[in-house]
BATOR-136930 format. One record per atom (N, C-alpha, C): residue in three letters; y, z, x. Coordinates in steps of 0.1 Angstrom, whole numbers, padded with zeros to 4 digits, always signed. Layout:
REM residues N
ALAYZX;...
END
This chain:
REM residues 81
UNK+0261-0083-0039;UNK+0249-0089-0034;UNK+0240-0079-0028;UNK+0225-0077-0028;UNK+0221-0071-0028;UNK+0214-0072-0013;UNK+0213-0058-0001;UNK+0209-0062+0015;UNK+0198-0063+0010;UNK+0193-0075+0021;UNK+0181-0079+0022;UNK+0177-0072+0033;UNK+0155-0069+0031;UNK+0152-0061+0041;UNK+0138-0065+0047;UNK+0141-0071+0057;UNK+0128-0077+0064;UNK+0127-0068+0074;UNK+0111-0067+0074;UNK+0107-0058+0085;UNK+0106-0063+0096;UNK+0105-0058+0110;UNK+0106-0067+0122;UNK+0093-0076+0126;UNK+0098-0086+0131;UNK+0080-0095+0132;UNK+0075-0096+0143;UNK+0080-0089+0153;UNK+0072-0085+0163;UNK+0079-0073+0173;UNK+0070-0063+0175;UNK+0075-0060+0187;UNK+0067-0056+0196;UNK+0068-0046+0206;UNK+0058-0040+0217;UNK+0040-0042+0211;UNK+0035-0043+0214;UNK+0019-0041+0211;UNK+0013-0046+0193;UNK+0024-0057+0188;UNK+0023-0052+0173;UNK+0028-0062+0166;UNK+0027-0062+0149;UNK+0034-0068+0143;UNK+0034-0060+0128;UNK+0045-0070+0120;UNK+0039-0062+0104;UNK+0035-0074+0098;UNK+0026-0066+0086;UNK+0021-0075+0078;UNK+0025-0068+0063;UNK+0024-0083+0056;UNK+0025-0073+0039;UNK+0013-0071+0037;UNK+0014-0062+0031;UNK-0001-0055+0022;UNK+0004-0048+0011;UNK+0010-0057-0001;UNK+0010-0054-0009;UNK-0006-0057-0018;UNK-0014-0064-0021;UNK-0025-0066-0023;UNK-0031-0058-0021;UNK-0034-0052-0008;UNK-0041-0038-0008;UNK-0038-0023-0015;UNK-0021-0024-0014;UNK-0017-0012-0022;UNK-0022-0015-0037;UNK-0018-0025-0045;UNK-0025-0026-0056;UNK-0034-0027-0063;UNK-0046-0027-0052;UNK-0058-0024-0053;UNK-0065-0012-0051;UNK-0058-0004-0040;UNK-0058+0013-0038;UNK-0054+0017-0053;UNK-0042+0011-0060;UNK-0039+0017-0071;UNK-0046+0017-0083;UNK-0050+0001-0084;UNK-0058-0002-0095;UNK-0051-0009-0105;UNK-0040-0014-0099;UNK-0033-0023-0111;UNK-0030-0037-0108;UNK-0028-0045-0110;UNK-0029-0061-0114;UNK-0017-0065-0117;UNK-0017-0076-0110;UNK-0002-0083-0109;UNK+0009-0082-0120;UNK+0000-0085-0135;UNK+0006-0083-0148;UNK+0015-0071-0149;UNK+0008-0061-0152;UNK+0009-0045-0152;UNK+0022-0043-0141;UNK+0023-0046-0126;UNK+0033-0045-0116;UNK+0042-0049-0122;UNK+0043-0063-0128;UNK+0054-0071-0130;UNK+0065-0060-0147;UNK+0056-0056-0152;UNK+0059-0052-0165;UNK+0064-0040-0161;UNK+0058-0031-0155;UNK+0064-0019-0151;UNK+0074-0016-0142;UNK+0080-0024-0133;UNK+0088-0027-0120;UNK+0098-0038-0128;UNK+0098-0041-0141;UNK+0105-0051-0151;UNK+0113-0058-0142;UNK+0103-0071-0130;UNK+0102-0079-0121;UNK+0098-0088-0127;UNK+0100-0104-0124;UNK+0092-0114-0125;UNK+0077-0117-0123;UNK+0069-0121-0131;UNK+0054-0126-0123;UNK+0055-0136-0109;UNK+0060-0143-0108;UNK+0063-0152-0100;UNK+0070-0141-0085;UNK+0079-0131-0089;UNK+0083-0123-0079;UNK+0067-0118-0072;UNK+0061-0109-0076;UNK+0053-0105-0081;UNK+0040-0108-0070;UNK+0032-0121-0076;UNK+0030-0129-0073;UNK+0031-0131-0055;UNK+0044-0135-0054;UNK+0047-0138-0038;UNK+0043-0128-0028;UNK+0045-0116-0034;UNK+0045-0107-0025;UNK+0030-0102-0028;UNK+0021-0104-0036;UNK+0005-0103-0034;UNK+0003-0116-0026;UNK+0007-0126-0030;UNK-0001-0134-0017;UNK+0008-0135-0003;UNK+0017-0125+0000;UNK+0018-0130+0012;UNK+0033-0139+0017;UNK+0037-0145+0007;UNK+0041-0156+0003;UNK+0061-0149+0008;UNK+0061-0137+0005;UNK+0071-0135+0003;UNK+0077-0126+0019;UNK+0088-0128+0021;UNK+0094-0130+0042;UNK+0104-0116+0040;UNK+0107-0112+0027;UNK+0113-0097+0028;UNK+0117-0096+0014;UNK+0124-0086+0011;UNK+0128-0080+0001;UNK+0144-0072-0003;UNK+0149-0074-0015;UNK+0158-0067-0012;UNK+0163-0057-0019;UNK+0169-0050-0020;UNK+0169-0031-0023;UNK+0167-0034-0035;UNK+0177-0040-0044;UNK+0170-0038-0058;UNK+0155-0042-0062;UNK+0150-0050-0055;UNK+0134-0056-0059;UNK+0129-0041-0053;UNK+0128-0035-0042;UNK+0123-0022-0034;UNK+0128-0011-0046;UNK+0138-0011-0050;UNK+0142+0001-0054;UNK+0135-0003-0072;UNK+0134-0013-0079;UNK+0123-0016-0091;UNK+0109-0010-0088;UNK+0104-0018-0075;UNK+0090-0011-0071;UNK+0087+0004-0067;UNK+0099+0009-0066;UNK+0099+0021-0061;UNK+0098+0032-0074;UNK+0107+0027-0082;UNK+0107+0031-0099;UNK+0096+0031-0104;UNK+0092+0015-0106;UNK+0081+0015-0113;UNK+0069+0021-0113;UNK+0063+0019-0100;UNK+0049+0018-0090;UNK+0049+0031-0082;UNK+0058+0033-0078;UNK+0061+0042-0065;UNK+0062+0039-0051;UNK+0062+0027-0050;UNK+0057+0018-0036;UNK+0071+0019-0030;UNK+0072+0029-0019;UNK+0079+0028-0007;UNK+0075+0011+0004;UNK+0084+0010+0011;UNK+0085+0005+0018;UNK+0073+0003+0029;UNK+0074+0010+0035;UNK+0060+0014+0042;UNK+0047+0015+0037;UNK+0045+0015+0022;UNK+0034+0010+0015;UNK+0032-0003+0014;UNK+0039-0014+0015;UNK+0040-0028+0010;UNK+0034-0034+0027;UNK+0045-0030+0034;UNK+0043-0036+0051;UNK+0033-0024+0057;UNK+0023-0031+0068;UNK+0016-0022+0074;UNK+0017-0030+0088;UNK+0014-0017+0095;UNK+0013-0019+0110;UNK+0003-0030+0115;UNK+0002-0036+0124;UNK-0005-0040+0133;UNK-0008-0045+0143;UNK-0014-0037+0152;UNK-0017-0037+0167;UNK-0021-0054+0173;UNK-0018-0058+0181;UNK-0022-0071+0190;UNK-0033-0064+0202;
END
């Protein structure tokens, strides 16, 4: 079974957020194309542009990492309170 990897949801001054939507958009590619290249589900896909999705686990990270190039720290971003 494959670890699961949620980033922390709060701490000192802060929180994370996904931003996969923004990386995608920096990139210039569209849900379809992610899904096809990262040979992921649409529906995976999908969750993690809207937001929808609470963590991820190495093999989904390590498909996006293959596919896309999206590290970890691409997907989640910082943010200040």
């Amino acid at each position: 079974m494959a670890k699961k990897i949620i980033p922390p949801t709060q701490s000192e001054g802060g929180h994370y957020i996904l931003a996969f939507r923004e990386f995608l958009k920096v990139r210039e590619l569209n849900r379809n194309q992610v899904a096809k290249m990262c040979d992921l589900s649409y529906p995976t896909i999908n969750n993690l542009y809207n937001g929808r999705q609470k963590g991820l686990d190495t093999k989904t990270l390590a498909k996006l990492r293959n596919g896309i190039g999206a590290m970890l720290t691409d997907i989640w971003k910082w943010v200040k309170e």
